[in-house]
Every structure is written in structure tokens, then in C-alpha cells.
C-alpha positions as CSV (number, residue, x, y, z in Angstrom):
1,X,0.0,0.0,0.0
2,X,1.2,3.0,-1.2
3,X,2.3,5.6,1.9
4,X,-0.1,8.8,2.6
5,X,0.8,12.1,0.8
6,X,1.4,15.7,2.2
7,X,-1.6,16.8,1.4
8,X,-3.7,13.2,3.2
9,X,-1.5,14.2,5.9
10,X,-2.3,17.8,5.9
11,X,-6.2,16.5,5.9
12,X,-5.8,14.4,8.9
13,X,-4.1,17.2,10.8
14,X,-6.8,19.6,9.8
15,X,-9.7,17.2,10.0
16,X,-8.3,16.6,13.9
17,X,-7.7,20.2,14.6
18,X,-11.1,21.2,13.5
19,X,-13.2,18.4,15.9
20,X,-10.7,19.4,19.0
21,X,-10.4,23.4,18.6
22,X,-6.6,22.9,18.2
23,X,-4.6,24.8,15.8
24,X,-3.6,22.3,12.9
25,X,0.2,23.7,12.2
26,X,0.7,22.3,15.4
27,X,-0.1,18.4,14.8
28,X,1.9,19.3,11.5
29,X,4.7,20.3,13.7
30,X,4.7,17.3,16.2
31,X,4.6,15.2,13.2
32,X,7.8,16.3,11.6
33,X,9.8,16.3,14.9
34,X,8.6,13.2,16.5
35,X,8.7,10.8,13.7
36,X,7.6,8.5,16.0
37,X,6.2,5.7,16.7
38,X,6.3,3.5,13.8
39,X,3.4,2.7,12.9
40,X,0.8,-0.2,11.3
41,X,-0.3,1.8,8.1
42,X,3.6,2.6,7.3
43,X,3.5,6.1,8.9
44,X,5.2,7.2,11.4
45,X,3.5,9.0,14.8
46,X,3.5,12.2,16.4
47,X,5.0,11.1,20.0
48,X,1.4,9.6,21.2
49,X,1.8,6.3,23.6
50,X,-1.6,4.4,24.8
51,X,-2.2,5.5,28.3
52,X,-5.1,5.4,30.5
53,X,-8.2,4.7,28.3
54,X,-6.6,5.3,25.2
55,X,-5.5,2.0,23.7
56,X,-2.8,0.7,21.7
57,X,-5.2,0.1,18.7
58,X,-6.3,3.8,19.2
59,X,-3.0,5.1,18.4
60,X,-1.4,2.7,16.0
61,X,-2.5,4.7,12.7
62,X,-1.4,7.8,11.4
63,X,-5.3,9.0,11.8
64,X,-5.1,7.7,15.5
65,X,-2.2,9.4,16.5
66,X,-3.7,12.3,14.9
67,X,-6.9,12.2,16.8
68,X,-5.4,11.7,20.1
69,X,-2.6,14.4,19.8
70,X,-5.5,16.5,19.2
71,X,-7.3,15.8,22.5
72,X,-4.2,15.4,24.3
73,X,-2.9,18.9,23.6
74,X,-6.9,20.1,24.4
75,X,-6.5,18.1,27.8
76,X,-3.1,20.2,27.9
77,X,-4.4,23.4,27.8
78,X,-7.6,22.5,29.8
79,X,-5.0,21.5,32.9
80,X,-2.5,24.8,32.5
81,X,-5.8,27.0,32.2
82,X,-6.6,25.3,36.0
83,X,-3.5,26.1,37.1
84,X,-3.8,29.9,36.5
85,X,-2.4,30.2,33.4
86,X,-3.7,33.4,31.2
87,X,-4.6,33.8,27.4
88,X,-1.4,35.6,27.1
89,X,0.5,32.3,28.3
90,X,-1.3,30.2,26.1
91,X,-1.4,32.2,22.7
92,X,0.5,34.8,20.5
93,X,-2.3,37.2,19.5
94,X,0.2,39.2,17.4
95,X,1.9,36.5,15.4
96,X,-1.5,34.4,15.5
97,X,-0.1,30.8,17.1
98,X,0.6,29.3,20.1
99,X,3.2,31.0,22.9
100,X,6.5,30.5,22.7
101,X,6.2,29.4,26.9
102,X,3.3,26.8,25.9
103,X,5.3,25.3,23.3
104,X,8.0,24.7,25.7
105,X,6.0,23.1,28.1
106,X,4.4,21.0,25.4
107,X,7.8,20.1,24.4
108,X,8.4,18.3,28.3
109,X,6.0,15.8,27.6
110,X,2.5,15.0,29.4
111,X,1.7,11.9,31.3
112,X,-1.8,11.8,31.9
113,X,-3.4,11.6,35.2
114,X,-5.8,8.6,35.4
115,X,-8.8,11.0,35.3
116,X,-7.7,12.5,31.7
117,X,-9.3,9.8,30.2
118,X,-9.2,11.1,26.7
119,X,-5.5,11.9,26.5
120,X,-2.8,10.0,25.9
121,X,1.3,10.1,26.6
122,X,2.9,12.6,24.2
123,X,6.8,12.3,24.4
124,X,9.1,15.0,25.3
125,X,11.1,16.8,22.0
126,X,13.5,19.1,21.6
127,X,11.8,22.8,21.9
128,X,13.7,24.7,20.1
129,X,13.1,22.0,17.1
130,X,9.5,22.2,18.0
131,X,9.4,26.1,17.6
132,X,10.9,26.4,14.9
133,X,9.2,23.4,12.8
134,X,5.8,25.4,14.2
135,X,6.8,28.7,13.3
136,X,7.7,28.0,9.7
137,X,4.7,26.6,9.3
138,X,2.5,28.7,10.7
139,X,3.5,31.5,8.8
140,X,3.7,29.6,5.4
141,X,0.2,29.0,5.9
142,X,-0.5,32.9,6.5
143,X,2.1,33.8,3.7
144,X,-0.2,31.4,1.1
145,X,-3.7,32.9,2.5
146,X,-2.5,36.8,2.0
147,X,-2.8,37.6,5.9
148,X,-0.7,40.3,7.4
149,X,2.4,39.7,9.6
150,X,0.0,41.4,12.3
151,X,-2.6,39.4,13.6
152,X,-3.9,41.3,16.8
153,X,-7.1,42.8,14.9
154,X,-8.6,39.4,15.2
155,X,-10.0,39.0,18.6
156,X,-11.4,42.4,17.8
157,X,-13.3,41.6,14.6
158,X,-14.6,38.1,16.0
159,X,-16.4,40.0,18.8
160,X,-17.6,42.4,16.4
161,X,-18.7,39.8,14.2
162,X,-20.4,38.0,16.7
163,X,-22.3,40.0,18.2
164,X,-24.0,41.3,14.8
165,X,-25.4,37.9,14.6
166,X,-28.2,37.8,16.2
167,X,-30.1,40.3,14.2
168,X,-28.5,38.6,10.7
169,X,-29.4,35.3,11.7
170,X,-32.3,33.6,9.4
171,X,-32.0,30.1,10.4
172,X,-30.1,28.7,6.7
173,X,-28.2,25.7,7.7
174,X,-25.2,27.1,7.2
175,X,-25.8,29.8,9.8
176,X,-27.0,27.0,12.2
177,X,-24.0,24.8,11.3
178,X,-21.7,27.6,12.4
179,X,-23.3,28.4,15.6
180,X,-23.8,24.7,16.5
181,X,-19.7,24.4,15.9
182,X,-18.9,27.2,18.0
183,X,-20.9,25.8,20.6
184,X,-19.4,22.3,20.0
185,X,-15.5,23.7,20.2
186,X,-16.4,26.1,23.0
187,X,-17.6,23.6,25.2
188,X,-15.0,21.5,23.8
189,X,-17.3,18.8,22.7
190,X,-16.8,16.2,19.4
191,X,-20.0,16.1,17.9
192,X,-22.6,18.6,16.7
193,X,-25.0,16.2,18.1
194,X,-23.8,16.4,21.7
195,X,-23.5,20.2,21.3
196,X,-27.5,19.9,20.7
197,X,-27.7,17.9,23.6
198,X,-26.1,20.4,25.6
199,X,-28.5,22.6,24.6
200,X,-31.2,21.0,24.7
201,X,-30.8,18.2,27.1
202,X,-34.1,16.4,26.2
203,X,-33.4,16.4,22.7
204,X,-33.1,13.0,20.8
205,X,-29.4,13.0,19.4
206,X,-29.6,12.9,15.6
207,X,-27.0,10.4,15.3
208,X,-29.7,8.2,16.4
209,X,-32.8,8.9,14.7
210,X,-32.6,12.1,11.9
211,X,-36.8,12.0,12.7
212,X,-35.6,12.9,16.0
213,X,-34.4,15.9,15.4
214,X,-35.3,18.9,18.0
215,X,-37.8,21.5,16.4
216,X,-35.6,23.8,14.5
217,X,-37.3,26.9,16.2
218,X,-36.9,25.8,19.6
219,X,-33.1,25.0,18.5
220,X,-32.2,28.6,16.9
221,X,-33.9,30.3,19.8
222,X,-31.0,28.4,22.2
223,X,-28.4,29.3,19.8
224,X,-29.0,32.7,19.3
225,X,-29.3,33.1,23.4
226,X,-26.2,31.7,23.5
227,X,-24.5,33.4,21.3
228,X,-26.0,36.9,22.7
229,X,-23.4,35.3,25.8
230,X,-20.2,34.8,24.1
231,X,-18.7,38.0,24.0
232,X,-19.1,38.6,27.6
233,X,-17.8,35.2,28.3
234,X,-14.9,35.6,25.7
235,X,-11.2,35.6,27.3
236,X,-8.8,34.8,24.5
237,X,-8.4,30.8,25.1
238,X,-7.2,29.2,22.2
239,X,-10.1,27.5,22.1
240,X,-12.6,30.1,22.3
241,X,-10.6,31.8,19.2
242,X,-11.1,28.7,17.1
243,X,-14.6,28.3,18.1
244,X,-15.2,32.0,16.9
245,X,-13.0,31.3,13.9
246,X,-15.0,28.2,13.2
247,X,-18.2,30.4,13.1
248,X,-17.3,32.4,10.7
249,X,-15.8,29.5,8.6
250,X,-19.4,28.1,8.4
251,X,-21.2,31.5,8.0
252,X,-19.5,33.0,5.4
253,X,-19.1,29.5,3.7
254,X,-15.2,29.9,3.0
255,X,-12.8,26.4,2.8
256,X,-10.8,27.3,5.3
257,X,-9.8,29.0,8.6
258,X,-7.3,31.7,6.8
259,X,-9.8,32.4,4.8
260,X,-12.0,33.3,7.8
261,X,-9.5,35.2,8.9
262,X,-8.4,37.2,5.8
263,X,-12.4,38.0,5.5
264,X,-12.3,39.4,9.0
265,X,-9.8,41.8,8.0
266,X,-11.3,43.0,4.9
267,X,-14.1,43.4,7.5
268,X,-16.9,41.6,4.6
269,X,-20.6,42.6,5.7
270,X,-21.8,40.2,7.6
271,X,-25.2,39.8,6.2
272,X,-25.6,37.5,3.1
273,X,-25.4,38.9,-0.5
274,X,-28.0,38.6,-2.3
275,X,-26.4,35.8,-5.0
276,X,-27.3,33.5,-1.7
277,X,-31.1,33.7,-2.9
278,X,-30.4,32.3,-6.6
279,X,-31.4,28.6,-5.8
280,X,-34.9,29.7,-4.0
281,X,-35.5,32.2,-7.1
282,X,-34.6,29.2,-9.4
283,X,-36.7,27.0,-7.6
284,X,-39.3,29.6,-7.8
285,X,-39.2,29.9,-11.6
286,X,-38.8,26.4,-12.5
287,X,-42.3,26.1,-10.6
288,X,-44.5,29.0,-12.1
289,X,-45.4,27.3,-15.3
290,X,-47.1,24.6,-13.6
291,X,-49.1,27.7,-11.8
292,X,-49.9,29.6,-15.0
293,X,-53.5,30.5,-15.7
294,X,-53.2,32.9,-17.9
295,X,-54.8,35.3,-15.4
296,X,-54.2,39.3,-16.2
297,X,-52.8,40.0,-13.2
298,X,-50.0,36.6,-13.7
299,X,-49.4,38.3,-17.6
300,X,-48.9,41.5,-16.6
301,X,-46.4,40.1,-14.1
302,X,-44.3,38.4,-17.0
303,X,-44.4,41.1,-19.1
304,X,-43.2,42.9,-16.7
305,X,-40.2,40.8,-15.5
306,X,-39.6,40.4,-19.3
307,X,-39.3,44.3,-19.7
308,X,-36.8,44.7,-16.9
309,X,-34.9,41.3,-18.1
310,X,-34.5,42.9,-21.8
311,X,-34.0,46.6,-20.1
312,X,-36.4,47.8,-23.0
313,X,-38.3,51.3,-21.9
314,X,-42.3,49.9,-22.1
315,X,-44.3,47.8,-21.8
316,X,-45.1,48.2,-25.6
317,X,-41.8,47.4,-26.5
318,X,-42.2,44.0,-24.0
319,X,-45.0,43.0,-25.8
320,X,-43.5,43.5,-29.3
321,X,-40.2,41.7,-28.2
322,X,-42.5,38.9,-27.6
323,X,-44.0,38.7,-31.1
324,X,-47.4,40.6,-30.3
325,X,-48.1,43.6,-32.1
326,X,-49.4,46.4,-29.8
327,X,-50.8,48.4,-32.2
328,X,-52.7,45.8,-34.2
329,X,-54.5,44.7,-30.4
330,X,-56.5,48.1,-30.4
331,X,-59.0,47.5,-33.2
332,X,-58.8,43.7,-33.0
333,X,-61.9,41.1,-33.0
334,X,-62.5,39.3,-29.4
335,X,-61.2,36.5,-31.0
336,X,-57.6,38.1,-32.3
337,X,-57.3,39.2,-28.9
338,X,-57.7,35.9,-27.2
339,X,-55.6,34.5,-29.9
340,X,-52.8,37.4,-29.1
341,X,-53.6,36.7,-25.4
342,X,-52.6,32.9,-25.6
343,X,-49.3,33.7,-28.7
344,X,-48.3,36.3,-25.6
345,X,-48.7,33.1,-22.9
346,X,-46.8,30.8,-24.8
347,X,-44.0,33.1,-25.4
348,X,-44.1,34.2,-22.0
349,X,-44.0,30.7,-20.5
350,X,-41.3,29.8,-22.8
351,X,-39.1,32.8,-21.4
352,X,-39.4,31.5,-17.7
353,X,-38.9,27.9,-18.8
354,X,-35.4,29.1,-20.4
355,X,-34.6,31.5,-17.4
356,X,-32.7,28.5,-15.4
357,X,-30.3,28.3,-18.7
358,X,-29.9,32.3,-19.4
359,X,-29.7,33.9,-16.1
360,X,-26.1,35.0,-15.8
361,X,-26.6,36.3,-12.0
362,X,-26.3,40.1,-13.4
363,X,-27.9,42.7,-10.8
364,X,-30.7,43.7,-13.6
365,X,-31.7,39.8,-14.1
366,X,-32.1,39.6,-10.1
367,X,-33.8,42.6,-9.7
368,X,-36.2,41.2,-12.3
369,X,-36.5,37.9,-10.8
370,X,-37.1,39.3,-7.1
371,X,-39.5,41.8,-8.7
372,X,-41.3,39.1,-10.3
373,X,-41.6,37.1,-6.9
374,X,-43.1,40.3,-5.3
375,X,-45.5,40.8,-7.7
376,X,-47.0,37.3,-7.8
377,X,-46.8,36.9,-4.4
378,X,-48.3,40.3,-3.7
379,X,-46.0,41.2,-1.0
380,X,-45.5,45.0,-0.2
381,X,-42.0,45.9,0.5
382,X,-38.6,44.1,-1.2
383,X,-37.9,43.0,2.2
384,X,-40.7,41.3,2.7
385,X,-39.9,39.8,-0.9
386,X,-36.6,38.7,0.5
387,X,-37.9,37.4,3.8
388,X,-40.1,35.2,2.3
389,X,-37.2,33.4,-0.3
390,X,-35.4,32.7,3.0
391,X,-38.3,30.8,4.4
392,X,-38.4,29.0,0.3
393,X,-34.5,28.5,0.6
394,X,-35.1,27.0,4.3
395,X,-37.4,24.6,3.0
396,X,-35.4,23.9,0.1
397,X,-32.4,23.0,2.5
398,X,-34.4,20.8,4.6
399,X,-36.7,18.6,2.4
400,X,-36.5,15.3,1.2
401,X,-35.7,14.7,-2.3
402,X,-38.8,14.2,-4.4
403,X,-40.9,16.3,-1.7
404,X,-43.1,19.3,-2.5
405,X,-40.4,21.3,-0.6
406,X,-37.6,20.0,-2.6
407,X,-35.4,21.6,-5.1
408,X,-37.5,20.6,-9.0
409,X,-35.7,19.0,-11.1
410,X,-32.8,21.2,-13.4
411,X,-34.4,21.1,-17.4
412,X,-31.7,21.1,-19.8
413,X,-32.2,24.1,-22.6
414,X,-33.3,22.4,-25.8
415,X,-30.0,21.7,-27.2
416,X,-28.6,23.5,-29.7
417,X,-29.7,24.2,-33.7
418,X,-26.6,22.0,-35.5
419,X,-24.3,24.3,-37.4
420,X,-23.3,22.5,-40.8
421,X,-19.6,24.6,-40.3
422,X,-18.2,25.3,-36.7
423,X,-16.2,28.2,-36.2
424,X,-14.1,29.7,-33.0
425,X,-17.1,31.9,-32.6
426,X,-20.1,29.5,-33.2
427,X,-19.1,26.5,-30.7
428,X,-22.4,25.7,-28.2
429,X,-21.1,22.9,-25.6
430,X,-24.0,20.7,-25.8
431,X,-23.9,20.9,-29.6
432,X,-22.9,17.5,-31.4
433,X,-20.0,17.9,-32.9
434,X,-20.2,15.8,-35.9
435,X,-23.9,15.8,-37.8
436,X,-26.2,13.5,-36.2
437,X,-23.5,12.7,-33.2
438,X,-23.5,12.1,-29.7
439,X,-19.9,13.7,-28.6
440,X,-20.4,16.8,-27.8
441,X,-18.2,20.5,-27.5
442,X,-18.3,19.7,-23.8
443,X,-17.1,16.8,-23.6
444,X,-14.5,17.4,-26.2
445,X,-13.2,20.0,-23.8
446,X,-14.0,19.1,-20.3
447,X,-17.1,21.4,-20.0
448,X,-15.7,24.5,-21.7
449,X,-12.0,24.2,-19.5
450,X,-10.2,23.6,-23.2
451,X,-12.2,25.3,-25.2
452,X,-9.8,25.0,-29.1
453,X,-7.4,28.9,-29.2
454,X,-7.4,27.9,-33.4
455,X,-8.8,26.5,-36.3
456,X,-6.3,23.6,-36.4
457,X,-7.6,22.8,-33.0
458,X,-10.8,22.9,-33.7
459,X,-10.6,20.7,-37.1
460,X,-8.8,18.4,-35.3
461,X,-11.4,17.8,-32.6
462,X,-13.7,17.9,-35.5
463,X,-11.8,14.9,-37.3
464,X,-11.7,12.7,-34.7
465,X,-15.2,13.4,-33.4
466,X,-16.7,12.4,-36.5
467,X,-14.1,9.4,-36.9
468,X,-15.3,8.3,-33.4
469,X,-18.6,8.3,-33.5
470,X,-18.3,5.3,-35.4
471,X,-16.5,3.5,-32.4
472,X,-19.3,4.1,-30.4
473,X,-21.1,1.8,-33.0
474,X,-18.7,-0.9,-33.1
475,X,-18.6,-1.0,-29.5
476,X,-22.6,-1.2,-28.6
477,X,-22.1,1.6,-26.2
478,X,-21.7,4.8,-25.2
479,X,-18.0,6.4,-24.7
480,X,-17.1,8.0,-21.8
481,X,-14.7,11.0,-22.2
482,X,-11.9,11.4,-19.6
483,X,-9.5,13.7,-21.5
484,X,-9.6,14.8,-24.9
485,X,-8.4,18.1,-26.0
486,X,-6.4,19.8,-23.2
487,X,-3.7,22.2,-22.5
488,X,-0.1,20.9,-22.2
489,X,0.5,21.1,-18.2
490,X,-3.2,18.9,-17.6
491,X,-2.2,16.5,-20.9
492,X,1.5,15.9,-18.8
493,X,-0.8,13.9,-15.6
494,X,-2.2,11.9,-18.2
495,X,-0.7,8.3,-18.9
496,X,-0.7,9.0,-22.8
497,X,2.2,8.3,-24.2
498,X,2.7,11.3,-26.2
499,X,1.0,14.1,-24.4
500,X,1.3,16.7,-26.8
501,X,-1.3,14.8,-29.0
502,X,-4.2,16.0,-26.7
503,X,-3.2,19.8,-27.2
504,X,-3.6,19.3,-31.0
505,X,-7.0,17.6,-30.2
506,X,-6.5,14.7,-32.1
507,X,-6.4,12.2,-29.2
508,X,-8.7,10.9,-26.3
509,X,-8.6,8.6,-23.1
510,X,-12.4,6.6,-22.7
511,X,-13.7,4.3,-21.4
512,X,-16.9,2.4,-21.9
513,X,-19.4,0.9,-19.1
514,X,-19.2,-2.7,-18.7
515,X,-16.2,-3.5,-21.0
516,X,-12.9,-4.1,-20.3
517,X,-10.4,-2.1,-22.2
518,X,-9.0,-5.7,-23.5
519,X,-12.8,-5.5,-25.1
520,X,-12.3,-2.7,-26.9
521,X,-8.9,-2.8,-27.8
522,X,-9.7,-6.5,-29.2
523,X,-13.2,-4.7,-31.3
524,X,-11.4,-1.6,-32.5
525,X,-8.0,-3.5,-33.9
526,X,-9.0,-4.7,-36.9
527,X,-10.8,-1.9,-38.1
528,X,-9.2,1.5,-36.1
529,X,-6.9,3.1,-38.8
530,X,-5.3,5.6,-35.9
531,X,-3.8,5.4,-33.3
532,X,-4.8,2.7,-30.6
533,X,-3.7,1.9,-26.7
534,X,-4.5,0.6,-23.6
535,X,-2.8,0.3,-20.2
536,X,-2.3,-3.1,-18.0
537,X,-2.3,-0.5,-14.7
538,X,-5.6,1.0,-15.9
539,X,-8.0,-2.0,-17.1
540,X,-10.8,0.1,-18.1
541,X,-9.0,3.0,-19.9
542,X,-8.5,3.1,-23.7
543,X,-6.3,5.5,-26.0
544,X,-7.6,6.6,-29.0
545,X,-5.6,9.2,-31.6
546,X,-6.2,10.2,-35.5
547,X,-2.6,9.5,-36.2
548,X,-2.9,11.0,-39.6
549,X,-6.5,9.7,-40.3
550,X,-7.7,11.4,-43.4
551,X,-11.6,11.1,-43.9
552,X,-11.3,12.3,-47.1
553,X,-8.8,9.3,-48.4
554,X,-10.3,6.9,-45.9
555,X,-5.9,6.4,-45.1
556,X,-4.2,6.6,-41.6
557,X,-0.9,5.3,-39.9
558,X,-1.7,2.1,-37.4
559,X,-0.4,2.3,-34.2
560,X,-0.5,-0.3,-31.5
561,X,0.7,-0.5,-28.1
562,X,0.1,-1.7,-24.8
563,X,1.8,-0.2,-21.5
């Protein structure tokens, strides 16, 4: 088995530092000095021994030893913090890491005391090793993220943060999620479940039964009581800063705790934008058709939303856009005007039905769409408008798939009108490439990533598009695209043997469900005039090139291999 990379590693230590409130750099660091023990997955430790409660087979992983290191150096801080140790002792503020005094004592060692039950024995290292190893990383990691040298504005901007929060709060689950982790880390607890438990003692733990779960209103009013606390209770503890870091991790959606930090210090507003409403306005859209009656009030809402869509100055010019005459309506029949009444439904219902596809998220599109929702729903003020999408996106974020509540169903836009002559300007992704194909712009260039810079490019991908279409029919099946065309640094990860080859679009890895690349290779042989490969460490994978195919002369250069 092959040994864990940097970046597994770096996961474990994260993944550990995150459940215990324990700044991750550190785990990093007692990784790289200890080096120790050796261990049953072919890693080696980070000083833990079993001790106490915390057996052998807890610790003899890399993930184990991660996992109790992390607890250990909580129990750590939990004992010094009892002994009358300060936030000063315990944590740099300035240089955003642990103490220089608390790394030396962590360096000593720590023998638990029977009672620690969750801790383990970490061995003594060399401090000045420890330090540095610490040090480096800590402030690679705030070199990467853009943070200052200077971190003393945090503790500042987490209180400030925090106690704006219980006027933002709207009860999204990922507002929820980020209060139930601060809760969770400040009470230095390892499950979001027992952090619900804690505050609500009679709840059922959702570990057990997800039907159990405590009513969400009676939940969010304990959370945001709670949180109204935490400033007053807030003393600098390490773990009170991660807890309050975590918070904002989860609010703000961001990957990562720099990330937290750096939005902190370009002091982001801490109510959401309003790009957070998209999936309850799509939802909203994708429904109306079904609620169409073709009511006055319902077309004069469209029309409407059309108008401010298209930024045209009238309503006359809406209806005109849409294919109705205006001026034809005023000395029509009753019957013209029911038939311009259901031309101006259809064209109408056709517009929202392709709103999913065309909304590019500009600030006249939304205004349009949260207009529309006003209107239909009658609702009197934009912030009621707004309110109400919240309560649609809660529901959305909460409901079984296939409910009433649940997110429809995406509709694909009717693909594409086939162009007889692709240009660099024409290409549509979901177009076929060749006439009457299934391979597709998109999957030619991994969903628009490669799009072809030139016409050789693009008659390459072309070539071999039309050439392999045919495989597709020789085979029974459908192929399945994992590179084609590609630039030069993605084609170099590929196993190809001659790289370059996807760059110039004339070659492609696939693979096809429920054959073996033996399969293939043994179908396509006889009749492939390119290029053909497959690979004995990849048994599914198959190489396909042009290799000088020529439609036009029905010649090409054979080439077989197998690595």
C-alpha cells in the first residue's frame, strides 16, 4: 500500500484540529519532529503512547495518533488553564499561534493523570526544534492565504462579528451549522449532536434517529441566546478563538480558517449577499409554469419581468419583443385578442422555462427575478420579498428529495440548432460535434476548461469526433470522455504516451461501461486506422488518436501498443 501524501497528511491534521479546537500547524509540527512511533499503516507517529483509556489500537494509525494528539494537547491546555495560566501564556495574538512558553511546556512531555481519560502520553522533544518546525509553518500557511504579519485585529473583529449575529441570523443551515460548531468547540465537545444535547438536554441525538431531530425553532432560539453570551464570556483561550474562527468558517461559507481570517480583516458585511437567494428564485421559476392560468394579473407580471430582463423602456416594446403587435390589439376582434392573449402566454412561459439556462446572475436579471416574486406573491415591500425566499431556501435546504419542498428538477435548454460549419465563434457545448452525433463540444473540452485557441484545433477535434462516432457503434455503447483536448501542463498527468497529441485535439482517453479495455482494444484493432492503446495499470481506460486519419482518403498510420 502505497504511503499517505502531504496533502492526506495535511487533511488528517486539519480534519483533527477542527473536531478538538486545536490549531492544525501544530499536529503538523509534532509530526515532523517526533517521527515517532512507527506505525501499522507505514507512517510514522507524532510522540502519542496508549495510556489510561486510550488504547494501543487507538494510536497505532497515522489518523489515531492524529486524533489523540488532538485531545491530548486540548486536555493540555484544559489542565495549564486550571493552574492559573492566562490567554497571554497560552497564545500569540500578534503572530496568530501558540506561545512561545506553551510550546515549551508542550515540548516536556505530558503523562496523563488517570482522570484524563481522553488523553494520551505525548513524548518529550527538543523545543527549540519544535518552535521552529511550528513557526515555519504557521506562517507559510498565512504567507499562502495573503494575511498580514500582524494578527492582533482578530480577537477584535470576532467580537464584532459575533455580536451582529443575532439580528442577521435567518436560520439557513449554514448559519445553524456555524453556531452549533462554536458551541461544540467552545464547550470542547466532538460532535454537533452532543453540542444539541447540551442545549437541549431532552433532545433525541440525531445520530440516532434524523426523525428525531429537536424542532428547529426551539433550536435557533438556544443558539442565538447563547450566542447573545459569548462575548461577555470571551477571554482569549485558544479554544474560544477557534470556536469563533470556526463560526465564521461556516457562515460566510469559505474552505478554510485563513480564509475566515483574511475575510475578518477586509471586515466583509456580515449579512448575506443577495447571489445567496439564486437557488430559491430558481426554484421559484422552474415552478411557475405549472401555476400559469393565464390570469391578467399573472401576464402583466411576466411582461413585466420580461421588460426589466431585456432593459427595454415599455411595456409596448415587452409586448412587441415577444411577437405581439401592440398596435394591431387596439381594433382587433375578441377573438384576435384571445388568440394574441394565448401567442403572448406561450412566449411568456417559454421565457421563464429558459430562465434557469440564461440567467447569468447580473444585478438587472435579479432585480427582475425578485420583482417578479413580489408581484406574484403580492407582497409589499422588497424585504418582505426577500424574507419570504429565505423561508423558500429553508425549506429547500431541509426537504427530502422528491418532496413538494424540494429543489425541481434542473431542465436542460433544448440543445442546440446544429451548425453545418463550426467556427471559434459559433461552438455551443452541448452541440454535437459531428452531424447527427452524440460527442459533444463539452465533452471534447471538459465542460468548456479547453475550449480549441485555433482553427487547427478545432478541425482536429472535429476529425476525430466524426471518426469516433463510429467507435461508439462498433462498441454497442456509449464512450465516456476522460481527456480529450487539453492544455499541455493537464495533458502531462495523463498516462498517454505522447501528451502533446491532446493539445492538437486529435487524441482521447475513454472508457466504456461494462467492458474491459481488453474489449475494446480486441473490437477496434482490426478496423481502427489511428492510433490505438490501452494500459495493463488502468484496465478500463483506452487510448484513442487520428494518427494521420484522413476522412477524405479513408488512409491513416496504425499504431499499437500496450503499456
Amino acid at each position: 500500500m502505497e504511503p499517505l501524501n502531504a496533502a492526506q497528511r495535511q487533511a488528517y491534521f486539519q480534519r483533527a484540529g477542527d473536531r478538538a479546537g486545536v490549531h492544525a500547524p501544530l499536529l503538523a509540527a509534532l509530526y515532523a519532529i517526533h517521527q515517532a512511533p512507527p506505525l501499522s499503516d507505514g507512517e510514522v507517529g507524532l510522540g502519542i503512547s496508549p495510556a489510561n483509556q486510550v488504547a494501543l489500537r487507538d494510536v497505532e494509525t497515522l489518523w489515531g495518533q492524529t486524533q489523540t494528539a488532538a485531545s491530548t494537547i486540548r486536555s493540555i491546555t484544559d489542565r495549564l488553564t486550571a493552574q492559573g495560566w492566562q490567554s497571554a501564556d497560552l497564545w500569540d495574538v500578534d503572530r496568530g499561534r501558540y506561545g512561545d512558553r506553551f510550546l515549551t511546556t508542550l515540548a516536556e512531555g505530558y503523562l496523563p493523570p488517570p482522570n484524563d481519560t481522553g488523553a494520551a502520553r505525548l513524548e518529550p522533544c527538543d523545543a527549540t526544534a519544535l518552535l521552529r518546525v511550528y513557526t515555519n509553518l504557521v506562517e507559510a500557511a498565512h504567507q499562502a492565504a495573503g494575511l498580514p504579519p500582524n494578527l492582533a485585529f482578530v480577537d477584535a473583529a470576532l467580537l464584532h462579528f459575533v455580536e451582529q449575529l443575532p439580528v442577521a441570523y435567518r436560520g439557513l443551515s449554514h448559519e445553524r451549522q456555524g453556531l452549533l460548531e462554536a458551541v461544540r468547540l467552545w464547550r470542547k465537545l466532538d460532535s454537533q449532536s452532543a453540542a444539541i444535547h447540551s442545549i437541549l438536554p431532552n433532545a433525541s441525538s440525531i445520530e440516532q434517529n434524523i426523525d428525531a431531530r429537536p424542532p428547529e425553532d426551539r433550536l435557533d432560539i438556544a443558539l442565538q441566546d447563547l450566542i447573545r453570551r459569548l462575548p461577555l464570556n470571551y477571554a482569549g483561550y485558544p479554544h474560544q478563538r477557534e470556536a469563533l474562527l470556526r463560526l465564521v468558517q461556516c457562515w460566510r461559507q469559505l474552505p478554510s480558517r485563513s480564509a475566515a481570517i483574511a475575510s475578518l480583516e477586509q471586515k466583509a458585511p456580515i449579512a448575506s449577499a443577495l447571489t445567496l437567494l439564486d437557488p430559491a428564485l430558481m426554484a421559484f421559476v422552474q415552478r411557475l409554469p405549472a401555476h400559469y392560468l393565464g390570469k391578467g394579473d399573472q401576464r402583466n407580471a411576466l411582461t413585466e419581468t420580461f421588460r426589466q430582463w431585456q432593459q427595454l423602456d415599455s411595456r409596448t416594446a415587452a409586448v412587441r419583443a415577444l411577437g405581439v403587435d401592440p398596435e394591431a390589439l387596439v381594433s382587433a376582434s375578441p377573438a384576435a385578442l384571445v388568440d394574441a392573449a394565448r401567442q403572448l402566454d406561450h412566449q411568456l412561459i417559454r421565457f421563464v422555462q429558459r430562465i434557469p439556462t440564461i440567467y447569468r446572475e447580473t444585478q438587472t436579471q435579479r432585480a427582475a427575478l425578485l420583482h417578479l416574486v413580489q408581484t406574484w406573491r403580492g407582497m409589499e415591500t422588497a424585504d418582505a420579498t426577500e424574507q419570504s425566499l429565505v423561508e423558500d431556501l429553508r425549506r429547500l435546504q431541509t426537504a427530502r428529495s422528491g418532496s413538494p419542498d424540494a429543489m425541481p428538477l434542473p431542465t436542460a435548454d433544448p440543445l442546440p440548432v446544429l451548425q453545418t460549419e463550426w467556427t471559434l465563434d459559433n461552438l455551443q457545448l452541448h452541440g454535437a460535434i459531428a452531424p447527427g452525433g452524440r460527442l459533444t463540444w463539452a465533452e471534447a473540452t471538459q465542460g468548456g476548461l479547453y475550449l480549441p485557441q485555433n482553427s487547427a484545433a478545432m478541425v482536429a477535434i472535429v476529425q476525430l469526433a466524426t471518426m469516433a462516432e463510429q467507435v461508439g457503434v462498433r462498441l454497442g455503447r456509449s464512450l465516456h470522455i476522460v481527456a480529450w483536448h487539453c492544455s499541455l501542463a493537464a495533458a502531462a498527468a495523463l498516462p498517454s504516451p505522447h501528451p502533446e497529441r491532446h493539445t492538437l485535439g486529435d487524441a482521447l482517453l475513454f472508457y466504456c461501461d461494462g467492458l474491459t479495455a481488453q474489449q475494446i482494444y480486441w473490437t477496434l484493432d482490426p478496423w481502427w486506422a489511428g492510433g490505438l492503446g490501452r494500459f495493463t495499470q488502468h484496465p478500463a481506460l483506452v487510448y484513442l488518436d487520428s494518427s494521420g486519419l484522413s476522412p477524405e482518403l479513408g488512409t491513416g498510420h496504425r499504431v499499437r501498443w500496450v503499456r
